[in-house]
Structure formats: structure tokens, C-alpha cells
SERO-4910 file (N, C-alpha, C, O; in steps of 0.05 Angstrom, whole numbers):
BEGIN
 pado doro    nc1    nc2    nc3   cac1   cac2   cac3    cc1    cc2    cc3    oc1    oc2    oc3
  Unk    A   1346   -228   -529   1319   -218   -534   1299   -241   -532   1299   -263   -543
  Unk    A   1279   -228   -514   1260   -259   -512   1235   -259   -535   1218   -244   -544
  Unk    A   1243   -286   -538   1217   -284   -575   1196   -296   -558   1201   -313   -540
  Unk    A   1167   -284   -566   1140   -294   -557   1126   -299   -573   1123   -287   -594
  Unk    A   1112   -325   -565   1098   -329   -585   1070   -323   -588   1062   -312   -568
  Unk    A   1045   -327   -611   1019   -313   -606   1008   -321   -584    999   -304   -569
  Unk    A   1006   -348   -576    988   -352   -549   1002   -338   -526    988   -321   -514
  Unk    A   1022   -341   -520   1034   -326   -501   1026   -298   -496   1015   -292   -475
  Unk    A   1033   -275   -522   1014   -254   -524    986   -258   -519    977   -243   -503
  Unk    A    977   -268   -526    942   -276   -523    933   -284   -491    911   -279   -481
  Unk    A    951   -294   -482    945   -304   -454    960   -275   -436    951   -263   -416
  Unk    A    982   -269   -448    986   -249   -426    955   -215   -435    949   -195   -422
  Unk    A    948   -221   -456    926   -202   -454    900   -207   -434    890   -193   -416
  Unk    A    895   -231   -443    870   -239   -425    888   -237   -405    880   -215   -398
  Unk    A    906   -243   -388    910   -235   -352    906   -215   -351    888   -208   -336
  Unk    A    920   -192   -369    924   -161   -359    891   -150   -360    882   -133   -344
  Unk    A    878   -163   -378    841   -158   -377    833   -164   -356    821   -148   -341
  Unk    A    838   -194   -347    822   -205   -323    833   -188   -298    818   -171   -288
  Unk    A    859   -191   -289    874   -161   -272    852   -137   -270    837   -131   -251
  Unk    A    856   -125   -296    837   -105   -292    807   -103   -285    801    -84   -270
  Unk    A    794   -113   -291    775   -125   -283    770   -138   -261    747   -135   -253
  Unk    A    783   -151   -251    788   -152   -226    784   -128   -191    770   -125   -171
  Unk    A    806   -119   -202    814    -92   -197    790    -67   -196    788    -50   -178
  Unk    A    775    -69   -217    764    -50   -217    739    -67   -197    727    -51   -182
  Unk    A    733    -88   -196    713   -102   -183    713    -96   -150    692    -94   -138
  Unk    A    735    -93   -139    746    -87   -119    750    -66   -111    751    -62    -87
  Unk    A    754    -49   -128    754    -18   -130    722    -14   -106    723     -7    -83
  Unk    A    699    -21   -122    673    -17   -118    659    -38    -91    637    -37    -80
  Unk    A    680    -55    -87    669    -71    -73    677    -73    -43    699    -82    -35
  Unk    A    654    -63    -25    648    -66     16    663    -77     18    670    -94      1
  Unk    A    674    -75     37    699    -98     58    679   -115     72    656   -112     79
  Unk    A    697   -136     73    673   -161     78    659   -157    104    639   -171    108
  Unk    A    666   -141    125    651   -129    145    620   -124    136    598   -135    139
  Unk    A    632   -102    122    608    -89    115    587    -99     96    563    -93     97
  Unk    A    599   -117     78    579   -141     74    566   -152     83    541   -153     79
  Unk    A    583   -166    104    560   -185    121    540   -162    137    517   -170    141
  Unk    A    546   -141    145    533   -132    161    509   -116    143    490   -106    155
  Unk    A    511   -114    109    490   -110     95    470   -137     97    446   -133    103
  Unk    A    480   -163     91    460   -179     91    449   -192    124    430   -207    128
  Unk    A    461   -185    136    450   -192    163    427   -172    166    404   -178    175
  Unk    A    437   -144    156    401   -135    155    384   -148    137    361   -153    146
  Unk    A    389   -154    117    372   -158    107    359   -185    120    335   -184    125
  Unk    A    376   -213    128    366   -226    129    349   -237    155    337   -258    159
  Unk    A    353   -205    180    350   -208    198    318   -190    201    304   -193    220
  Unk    A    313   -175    181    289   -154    177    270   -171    183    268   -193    171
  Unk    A    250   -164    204    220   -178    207    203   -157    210    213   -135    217
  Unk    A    175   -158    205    150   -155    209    147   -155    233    145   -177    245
  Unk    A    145   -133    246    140   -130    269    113   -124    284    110   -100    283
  Unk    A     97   -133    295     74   -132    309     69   -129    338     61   -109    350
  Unk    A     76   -154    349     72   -147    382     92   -142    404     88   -139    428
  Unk    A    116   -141    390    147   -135    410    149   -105    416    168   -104    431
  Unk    A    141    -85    415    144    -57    408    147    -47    439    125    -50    451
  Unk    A    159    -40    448    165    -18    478    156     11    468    149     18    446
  Unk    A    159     24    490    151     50    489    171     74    486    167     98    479
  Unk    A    196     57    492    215     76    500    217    101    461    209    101    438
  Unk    A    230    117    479    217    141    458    242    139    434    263    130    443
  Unk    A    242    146    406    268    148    393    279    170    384    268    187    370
  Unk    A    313    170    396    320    195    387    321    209    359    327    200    337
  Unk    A    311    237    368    311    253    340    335    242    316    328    240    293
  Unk    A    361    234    324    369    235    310    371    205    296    381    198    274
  Unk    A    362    195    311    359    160    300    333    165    285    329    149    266
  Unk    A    314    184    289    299    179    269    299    191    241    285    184    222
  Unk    A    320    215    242    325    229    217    347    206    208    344    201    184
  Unk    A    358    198    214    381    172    197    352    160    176    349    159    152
  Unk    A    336    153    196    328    133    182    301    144    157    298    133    135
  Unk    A    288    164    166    277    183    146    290    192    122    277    195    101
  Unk    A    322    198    122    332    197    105    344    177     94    356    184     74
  Unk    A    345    153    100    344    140     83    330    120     66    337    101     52
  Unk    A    300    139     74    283    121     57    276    145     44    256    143     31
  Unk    A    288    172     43    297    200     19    312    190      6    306    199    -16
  Unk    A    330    175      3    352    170    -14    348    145    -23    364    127    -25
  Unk    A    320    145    -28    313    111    -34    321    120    -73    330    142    -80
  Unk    A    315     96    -93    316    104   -122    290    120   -122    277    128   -102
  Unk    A    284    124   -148    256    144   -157    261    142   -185    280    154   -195
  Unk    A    241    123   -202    233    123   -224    236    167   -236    224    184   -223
  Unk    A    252    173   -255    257    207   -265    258    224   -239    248    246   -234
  Unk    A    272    208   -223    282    221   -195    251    238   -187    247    262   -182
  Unk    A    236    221   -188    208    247   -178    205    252   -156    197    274   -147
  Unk    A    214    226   -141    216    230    -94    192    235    -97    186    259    -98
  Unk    A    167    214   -100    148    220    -95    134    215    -73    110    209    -74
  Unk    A    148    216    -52    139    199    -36    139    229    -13    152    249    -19
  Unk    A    126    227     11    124    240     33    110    229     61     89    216     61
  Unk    A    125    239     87    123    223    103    107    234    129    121    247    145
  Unk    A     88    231    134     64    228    156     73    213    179     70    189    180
  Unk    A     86    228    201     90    227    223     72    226    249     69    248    260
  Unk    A     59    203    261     43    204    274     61    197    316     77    182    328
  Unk    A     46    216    319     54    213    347     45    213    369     57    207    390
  Unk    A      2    223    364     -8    218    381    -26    200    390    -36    185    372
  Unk    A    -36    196    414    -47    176    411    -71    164    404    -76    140    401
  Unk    A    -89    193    402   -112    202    390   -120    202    360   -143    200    351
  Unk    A    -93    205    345    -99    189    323    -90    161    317    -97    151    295
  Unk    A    -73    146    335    -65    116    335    -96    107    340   -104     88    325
  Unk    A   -107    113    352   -135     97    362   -152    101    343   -171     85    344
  Unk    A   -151    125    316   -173    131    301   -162    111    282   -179     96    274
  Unk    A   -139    107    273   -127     89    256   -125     56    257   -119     38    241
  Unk    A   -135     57    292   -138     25    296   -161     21    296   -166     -3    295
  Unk    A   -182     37    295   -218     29    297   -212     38    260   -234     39    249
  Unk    A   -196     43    245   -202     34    217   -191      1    215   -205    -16    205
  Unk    A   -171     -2    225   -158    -32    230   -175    -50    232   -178    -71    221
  Unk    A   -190    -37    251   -205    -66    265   -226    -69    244   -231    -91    236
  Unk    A   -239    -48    233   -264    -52    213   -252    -66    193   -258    -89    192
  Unk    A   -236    -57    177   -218    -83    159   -209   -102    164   -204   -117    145
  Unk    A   -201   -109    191   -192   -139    206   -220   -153    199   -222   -169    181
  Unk    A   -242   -143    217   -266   -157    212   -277   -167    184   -286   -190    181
  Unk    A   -277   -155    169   -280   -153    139   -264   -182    124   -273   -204    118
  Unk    A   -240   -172    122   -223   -189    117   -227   -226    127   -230   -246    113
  Unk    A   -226   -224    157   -236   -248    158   -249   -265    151   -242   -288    153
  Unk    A   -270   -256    143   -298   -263    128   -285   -270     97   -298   -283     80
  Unk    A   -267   -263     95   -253   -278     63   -250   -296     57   -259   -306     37
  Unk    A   -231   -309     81   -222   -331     87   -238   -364     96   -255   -370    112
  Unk    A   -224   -378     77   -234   -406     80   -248   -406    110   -241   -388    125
  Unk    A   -270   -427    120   -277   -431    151   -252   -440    171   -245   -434    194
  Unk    A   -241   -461    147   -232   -468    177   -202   -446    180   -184   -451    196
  Unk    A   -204   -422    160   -173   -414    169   -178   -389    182   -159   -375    189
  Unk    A   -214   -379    187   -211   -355    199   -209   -352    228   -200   -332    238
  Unk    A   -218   -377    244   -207   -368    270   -177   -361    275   -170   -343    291
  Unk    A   -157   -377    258   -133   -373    271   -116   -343    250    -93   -334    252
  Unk    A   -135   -337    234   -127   -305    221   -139   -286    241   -129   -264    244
  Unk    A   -158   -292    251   -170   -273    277   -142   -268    297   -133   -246    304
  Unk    A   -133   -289    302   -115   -293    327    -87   -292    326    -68   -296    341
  Unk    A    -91   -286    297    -56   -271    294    -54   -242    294    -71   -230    281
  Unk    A    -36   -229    306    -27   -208    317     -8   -195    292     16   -198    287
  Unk    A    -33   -178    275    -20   -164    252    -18   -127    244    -16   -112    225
  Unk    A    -22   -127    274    -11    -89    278     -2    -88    302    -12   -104    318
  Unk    A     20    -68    308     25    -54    329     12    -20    328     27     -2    336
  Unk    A    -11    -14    320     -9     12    318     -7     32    348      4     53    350
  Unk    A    -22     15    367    -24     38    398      8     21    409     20     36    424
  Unk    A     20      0    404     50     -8    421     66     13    413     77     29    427
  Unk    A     65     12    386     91     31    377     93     68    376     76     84    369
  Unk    A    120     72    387    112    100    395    115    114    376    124    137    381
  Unk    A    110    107    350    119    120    326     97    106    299     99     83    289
  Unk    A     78    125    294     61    111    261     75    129    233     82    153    233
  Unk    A     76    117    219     92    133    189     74    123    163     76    103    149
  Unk    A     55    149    162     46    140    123     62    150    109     71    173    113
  Unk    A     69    133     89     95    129     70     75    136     47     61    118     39
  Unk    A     73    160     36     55    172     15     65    169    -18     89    163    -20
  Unk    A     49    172    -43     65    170    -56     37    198    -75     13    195    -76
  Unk    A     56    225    -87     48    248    -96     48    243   -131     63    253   -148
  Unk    A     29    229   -132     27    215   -170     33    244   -192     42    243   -215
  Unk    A     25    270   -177     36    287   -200     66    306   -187     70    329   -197
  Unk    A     79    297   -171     98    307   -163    116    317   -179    128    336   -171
  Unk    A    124    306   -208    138    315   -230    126    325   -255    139    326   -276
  Unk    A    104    334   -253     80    328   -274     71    311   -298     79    287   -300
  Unk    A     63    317   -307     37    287   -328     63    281   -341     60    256   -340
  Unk    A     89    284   -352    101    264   -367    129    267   -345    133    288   -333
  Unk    A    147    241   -342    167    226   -321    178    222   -337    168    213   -358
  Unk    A    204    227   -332    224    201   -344    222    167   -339    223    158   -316
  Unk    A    220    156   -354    212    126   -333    186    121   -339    182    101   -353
  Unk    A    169    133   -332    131    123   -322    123    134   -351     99    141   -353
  Unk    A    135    136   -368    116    141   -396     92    109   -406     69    105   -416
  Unk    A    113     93   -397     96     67   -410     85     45   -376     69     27   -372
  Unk    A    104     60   -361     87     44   -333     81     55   -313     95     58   -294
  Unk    A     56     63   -315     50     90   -293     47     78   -268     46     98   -253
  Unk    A     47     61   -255     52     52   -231     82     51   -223     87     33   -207
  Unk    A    107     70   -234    133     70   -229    133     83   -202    146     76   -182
  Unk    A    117    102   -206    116    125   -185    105    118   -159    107    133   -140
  Unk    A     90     89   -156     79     72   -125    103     52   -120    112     46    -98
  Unk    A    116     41   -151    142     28   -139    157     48   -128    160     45   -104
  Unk    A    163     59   -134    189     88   -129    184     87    -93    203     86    -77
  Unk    A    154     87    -84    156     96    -54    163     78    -41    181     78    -24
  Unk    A    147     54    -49    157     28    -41    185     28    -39    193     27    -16
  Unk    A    207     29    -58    233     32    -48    238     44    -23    251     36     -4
  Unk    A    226     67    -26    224     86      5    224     74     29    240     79     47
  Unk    A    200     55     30    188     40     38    207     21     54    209     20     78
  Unk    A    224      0     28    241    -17     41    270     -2     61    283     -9     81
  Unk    A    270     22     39    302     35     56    298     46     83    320     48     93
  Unk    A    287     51     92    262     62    117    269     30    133    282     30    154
  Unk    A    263     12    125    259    -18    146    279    -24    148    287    -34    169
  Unk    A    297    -20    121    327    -49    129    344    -23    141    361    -32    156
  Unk    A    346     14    142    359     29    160    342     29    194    350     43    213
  Unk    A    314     10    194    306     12    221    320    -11    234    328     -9    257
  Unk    A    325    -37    218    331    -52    231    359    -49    243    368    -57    265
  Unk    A    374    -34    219    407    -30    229    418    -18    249    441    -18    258
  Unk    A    384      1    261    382     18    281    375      2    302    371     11    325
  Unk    A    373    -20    297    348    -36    323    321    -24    335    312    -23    357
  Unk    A    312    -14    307    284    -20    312    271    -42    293    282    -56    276
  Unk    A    245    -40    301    224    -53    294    203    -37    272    200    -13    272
  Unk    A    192    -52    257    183    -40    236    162    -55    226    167    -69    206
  Unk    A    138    -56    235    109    -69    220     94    -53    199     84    -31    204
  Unk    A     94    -61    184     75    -51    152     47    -59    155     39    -82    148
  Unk    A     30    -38    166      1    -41    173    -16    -56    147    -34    -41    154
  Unk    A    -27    -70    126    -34    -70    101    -68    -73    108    -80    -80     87
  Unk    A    -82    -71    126   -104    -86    139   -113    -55    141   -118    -46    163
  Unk    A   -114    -41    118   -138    -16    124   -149     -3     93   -137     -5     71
  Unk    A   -170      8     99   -179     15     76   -168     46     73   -169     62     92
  Unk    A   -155     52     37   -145     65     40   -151     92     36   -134    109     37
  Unk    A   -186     97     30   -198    122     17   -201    129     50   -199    152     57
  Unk    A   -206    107     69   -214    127     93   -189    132    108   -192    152    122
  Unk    A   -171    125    109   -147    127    110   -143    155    103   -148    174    118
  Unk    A   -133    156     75   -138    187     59   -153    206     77   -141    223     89
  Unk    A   -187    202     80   -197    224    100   -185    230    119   -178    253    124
  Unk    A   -178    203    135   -172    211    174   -145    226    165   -153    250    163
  Unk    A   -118    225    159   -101    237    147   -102    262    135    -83    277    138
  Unk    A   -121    269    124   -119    292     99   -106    292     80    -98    314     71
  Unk    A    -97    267     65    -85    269     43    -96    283     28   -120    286     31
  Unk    A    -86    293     12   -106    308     -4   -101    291    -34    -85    272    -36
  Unk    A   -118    302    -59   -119    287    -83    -95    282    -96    -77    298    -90
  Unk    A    -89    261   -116    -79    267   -127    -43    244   -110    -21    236   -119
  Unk    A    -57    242    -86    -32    238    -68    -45    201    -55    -68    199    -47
  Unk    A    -35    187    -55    -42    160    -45    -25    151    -31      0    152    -36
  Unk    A    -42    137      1    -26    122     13     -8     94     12    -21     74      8
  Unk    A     18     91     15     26     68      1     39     53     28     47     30     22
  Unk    A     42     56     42     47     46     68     43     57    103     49     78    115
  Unk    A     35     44    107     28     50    142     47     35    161     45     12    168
  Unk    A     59     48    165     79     28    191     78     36    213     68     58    217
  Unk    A     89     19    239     89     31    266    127     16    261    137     -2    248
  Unk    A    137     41    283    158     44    285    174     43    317    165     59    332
  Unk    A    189     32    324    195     30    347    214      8    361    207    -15    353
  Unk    A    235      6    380    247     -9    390    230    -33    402    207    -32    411
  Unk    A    246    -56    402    222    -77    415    242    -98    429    267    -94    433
  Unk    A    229   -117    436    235   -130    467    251   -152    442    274   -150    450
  Unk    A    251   -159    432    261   -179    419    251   -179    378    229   -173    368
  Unk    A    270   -185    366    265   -202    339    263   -229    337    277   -243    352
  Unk    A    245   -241    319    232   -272    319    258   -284    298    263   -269    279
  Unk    A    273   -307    301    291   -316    282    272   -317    255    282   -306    235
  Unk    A    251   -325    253    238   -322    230    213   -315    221    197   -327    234
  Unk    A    204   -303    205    181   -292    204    154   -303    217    149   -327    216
  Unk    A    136   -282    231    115   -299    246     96   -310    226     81   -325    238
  Unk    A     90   -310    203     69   -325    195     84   -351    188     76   -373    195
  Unk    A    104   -349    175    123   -378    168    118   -398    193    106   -419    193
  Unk    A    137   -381    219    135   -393    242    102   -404    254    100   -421    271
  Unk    A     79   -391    243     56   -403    251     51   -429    230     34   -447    234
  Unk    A     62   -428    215     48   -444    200     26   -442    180     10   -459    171
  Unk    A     31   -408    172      6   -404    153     17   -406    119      4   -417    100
  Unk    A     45   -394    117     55   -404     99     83   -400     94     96   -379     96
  Unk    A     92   -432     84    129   -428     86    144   -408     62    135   -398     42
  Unk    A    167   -407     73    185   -405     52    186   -420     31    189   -444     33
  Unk    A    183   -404     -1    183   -415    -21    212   -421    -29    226   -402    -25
  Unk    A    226   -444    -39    243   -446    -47    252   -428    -76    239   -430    -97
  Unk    A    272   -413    -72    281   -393    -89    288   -402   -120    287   -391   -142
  Unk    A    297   -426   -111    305   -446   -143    286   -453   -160    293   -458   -183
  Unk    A    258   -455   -150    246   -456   -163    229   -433   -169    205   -438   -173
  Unk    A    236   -405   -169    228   -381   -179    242   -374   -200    232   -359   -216
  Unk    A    269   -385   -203    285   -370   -220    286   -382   -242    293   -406   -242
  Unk    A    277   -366   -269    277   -375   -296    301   -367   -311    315   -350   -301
  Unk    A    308   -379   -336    319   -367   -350    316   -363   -389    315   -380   -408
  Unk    A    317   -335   -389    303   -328   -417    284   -329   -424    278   -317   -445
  Unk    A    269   -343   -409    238   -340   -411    224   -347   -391    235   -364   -377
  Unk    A    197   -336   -384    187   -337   -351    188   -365   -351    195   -372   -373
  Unk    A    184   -387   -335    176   -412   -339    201   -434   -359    196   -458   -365
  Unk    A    228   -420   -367    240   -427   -380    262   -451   -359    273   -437   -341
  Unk    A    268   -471   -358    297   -477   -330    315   -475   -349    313   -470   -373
  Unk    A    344   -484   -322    367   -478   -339    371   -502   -363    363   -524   -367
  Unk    A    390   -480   -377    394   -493   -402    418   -507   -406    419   -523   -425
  Unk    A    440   -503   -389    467   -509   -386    480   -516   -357    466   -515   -336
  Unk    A    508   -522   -356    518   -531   -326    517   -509   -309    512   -510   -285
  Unk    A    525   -480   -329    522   -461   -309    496   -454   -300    496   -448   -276
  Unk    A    471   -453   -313    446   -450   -298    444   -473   -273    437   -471   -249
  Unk    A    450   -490   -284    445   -520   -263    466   -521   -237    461   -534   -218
  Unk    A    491   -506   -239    512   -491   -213    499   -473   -201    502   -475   -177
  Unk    A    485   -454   -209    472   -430   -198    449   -435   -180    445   -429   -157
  Unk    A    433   -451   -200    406   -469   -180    414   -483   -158    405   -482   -136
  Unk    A    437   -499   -167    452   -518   -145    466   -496   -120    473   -504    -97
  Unk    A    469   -473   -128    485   -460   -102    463   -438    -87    467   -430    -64
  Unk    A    439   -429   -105    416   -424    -86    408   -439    -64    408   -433    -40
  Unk    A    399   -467    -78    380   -484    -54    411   -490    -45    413   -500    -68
  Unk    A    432   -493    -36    453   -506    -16    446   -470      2    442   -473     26
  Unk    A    445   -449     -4    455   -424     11    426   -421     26    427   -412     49
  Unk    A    401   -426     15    379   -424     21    374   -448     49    362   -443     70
  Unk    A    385   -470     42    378   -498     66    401   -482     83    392   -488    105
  Unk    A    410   -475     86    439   -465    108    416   -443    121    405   -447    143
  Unk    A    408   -417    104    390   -393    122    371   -401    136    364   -389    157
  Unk    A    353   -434    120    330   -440    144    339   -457    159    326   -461    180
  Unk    A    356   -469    156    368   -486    185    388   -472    195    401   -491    204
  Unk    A    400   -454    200    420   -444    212    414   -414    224    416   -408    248
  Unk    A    406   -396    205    390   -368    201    422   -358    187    437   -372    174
  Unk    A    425   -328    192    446   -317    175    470   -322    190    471   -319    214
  Unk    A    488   -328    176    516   -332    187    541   -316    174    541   -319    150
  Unk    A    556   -303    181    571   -286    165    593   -303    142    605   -291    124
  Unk    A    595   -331    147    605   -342    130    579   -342    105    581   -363     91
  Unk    A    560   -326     97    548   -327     78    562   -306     56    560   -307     31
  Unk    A    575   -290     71    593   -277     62    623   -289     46    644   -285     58
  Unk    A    624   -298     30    651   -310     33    674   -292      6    667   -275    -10
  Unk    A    697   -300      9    720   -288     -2    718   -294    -31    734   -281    -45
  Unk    A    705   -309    -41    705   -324    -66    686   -293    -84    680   -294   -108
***
């Protein structure tokens, strides 16, 4: 009969815990395929403006992707969101003479010497792309009290925004292109549309296949402004707090090493790894 002693018991508990735990981690967890091929969208998603072709998209590539910016989260599941399908060209042109009145506007914001070259960046596709989408968000869609939005009533503009992103990272998986118009004013917006009350626009995009993706974002790539290093965003326990221990100071240390690899290299599926 084999005699054990307490650590022995104690150690074979913690394995059979860690095992399980384990186990169950794996249970839940993508095959590394499908990993990398989640963060390759993500890390491959751009802002799309002047690449856009004409070629037309099939119905059913565009319901994939409609639905999955339906199956985005929703602050008390409200789905407040609804989607404005634009296809002709008669209103792409009424929506770009709002563009341009807010392009002009806007400029005039900006420091002297940085408005010529904000003039001369290329920040809509609305007549390239053969597809415009207002991404709506219906503030009384669930009525006056939400699960969720009791204490933050702007849950219900995040909520579309999710919409918003699941819509871009299922366009890109599709190979399209996907620009987020932000350069219009949104009460006239509302008119040319017919939104009606009660209902606010929360994104304008043009949608469509394009001749190419930029390895990295075009304003970075101009030079208007870089990538912030991520290590220095991340607090702990308190906003503004750094780490307090080796493990905060490993974590920081394995952002900026994974972060210098994405801007000198771009995404590599070894970002994926087995560990």
C-alpha cells in the first residue's frame, strides 16, 4: 500500500486543478488557424478612401456582412442600431456636397501651416464606392429604462458602434474595403436621409472591393500622426498608476517587444503562438 504524504496530496490537487483548467481553456479555445486568421483581420483592417473599384458586391457577401454587424453586443440587447443602404448615385453626390461643406469648414480649424496638407488628404470614398451604409442608432428602441444604460445613457451609441466595428473586421475578411465618412454634419445628414427623431446617425461608410490595402494606416503613413506606443497606455489600478510588480513590468515588456515586431514587420502569424 503506497503511504502519501500531505504535499504529495497537495501537489497532486493543484495538477488535477491546473489539468482542468487547462482543459477547459482549450475546450473554448480557436485552433491556431483560426486565430491567426482573427488577428490578421484585425491587424490588417484599414480606412479606406481612395482604392475602391466599382465592381458590384454579391448579395450574399453583403448579407454575411450585415449580419454581422446584427450580431454585434447591445448594451439590454436593445440592437439599436439600423442600416441605410445607399446605392444611388444621386444620393452619393447629395452626401458628398454635405462632405465637402464640412471638409471646407473643418479646415479652417486647423493650425496654418497644417491646413494645406489636411486639404490634400483623401478622407472619403463616397461616389468610388459602390456601396454607402448609415449605421443608425434608435435611442428609444427598448424604451426609457435598458438594462445597462440606467446610469450611462450613451450605452446605446456604444452598442452601434460595436455594429459598427463587426461590419469592418467581417468586410475585411471578405476583402472589402471599408471607410468611416466622420467629415459631415449630422442634423443635415438626418434631413437628406429621413431619419426621423429620436434615431441618430452614428456612422457613414462607403463599402466596396478595392485595388489594394495600405500596410499601414494612411494618416500614420503621411505623417500626420504615429502610432502611440501601447505600453504607455496601460495602467494599473489606477488611471495613471505603472506597474507595481515583475509581472506588470513582463507584460509591459511583452507589449512593446509584440508592438516593435507589428511596426517593423506588419502581422505575422507567428504572433499567434502555442504558449
Amino acid at each position: 500500500m503506497e503511504i502519501l504524504n500531505n504535499n504529495t496530496v497537495i501537489a497532486d490537487i493543484n495538477s488535477s486543478a491546473a489539468d482542468r483548467q487547462g482543459a477547459v481553456s482549450e475546450a473554448f479555445r480557436f485552433s491556431d488557424g483560426d486565430r491567426r486568421a482573427l488577428y490578421q483581420t484585425i491587424f490588417s483592417r484599414r480606412d479606406v478612401r481612395g482604392q475602391f473599384l466599382q465592381d458590384s458586391i454579391p448579395e450574399s457577401v453583403l448579407s454575411r456582412v450585415l449580419m454581422a454587424a446584427h450580431y454585434a453586443p447591445s448594451v439590454g440587447f436593445m440592437q439599436p442600431w439600423n442600416f441605410v443602404v445607399i446605392k444611388s448615385g444621386e444620393t452619393k453626390q447629395q452626401v458628398r456636397r454635405l462632405f465637402d461643406k464640412a471638409h471646407n469648414e473643418a479646415a479652417e480649424m486647423f493650425p496654418a501651416d497644417k491646413r494645406e496638407v489636411y486639404r490634400n488628404l483623401k478622407l472619403e470614398g463616397i461616389l468610388e464606392a459602390p456601396i454607402n451604409i448609415c449605421i443608425t442608432c434608435d435611442k428609444q428602441r427598448a424604451g426609457p429604462v435598458v438594462v445597462g444604460r440606467t446610469h450611462i445613457p450613451e450605452m446605446d451609441v456604444y452598442s452601434s458602434v460595436c455594429a459598427v466595428q463587426n461590419l469592418w473586421l467581417a468586410a475585411r475578411a471578405e476583402g472589402l474595403g471599408l471607410g468611416w465618412v466622420s467629415i459631415l454634419d449630422p442634423l443635415s445628414l438626418k434631413e437628406l436621409l429621413e431619419i426621423p427623431e429620436g434615431v441618430v446617425p452614428v456612422a457613414y461608410i462607403c463599402l466596396g472591393y478595392v485595388s489594394r490595402f495600405f500596410d499601414k494606416p494612411e494618416l500614420q503613413s503621411a505623417g500626420w500622426r504615429p502610432r502611440l506606443p501601447l505600453a504607455e497606455l496601460v495602467n494599473f489600478e489606477r488611471y495613471g498608476r505603472p506597474a507595481g510588480d515583475d509581472s506588470g513590468e513582463k507584460l509591459l515588456a511583452r507589449i512593446s517587444s509584440d508592438q516593435q515586431e507589428l511596426e517593423t514587420k506588419g502581422y505575422q502569424p507567428g504572433f499567434v503562438s502555442a504558449e
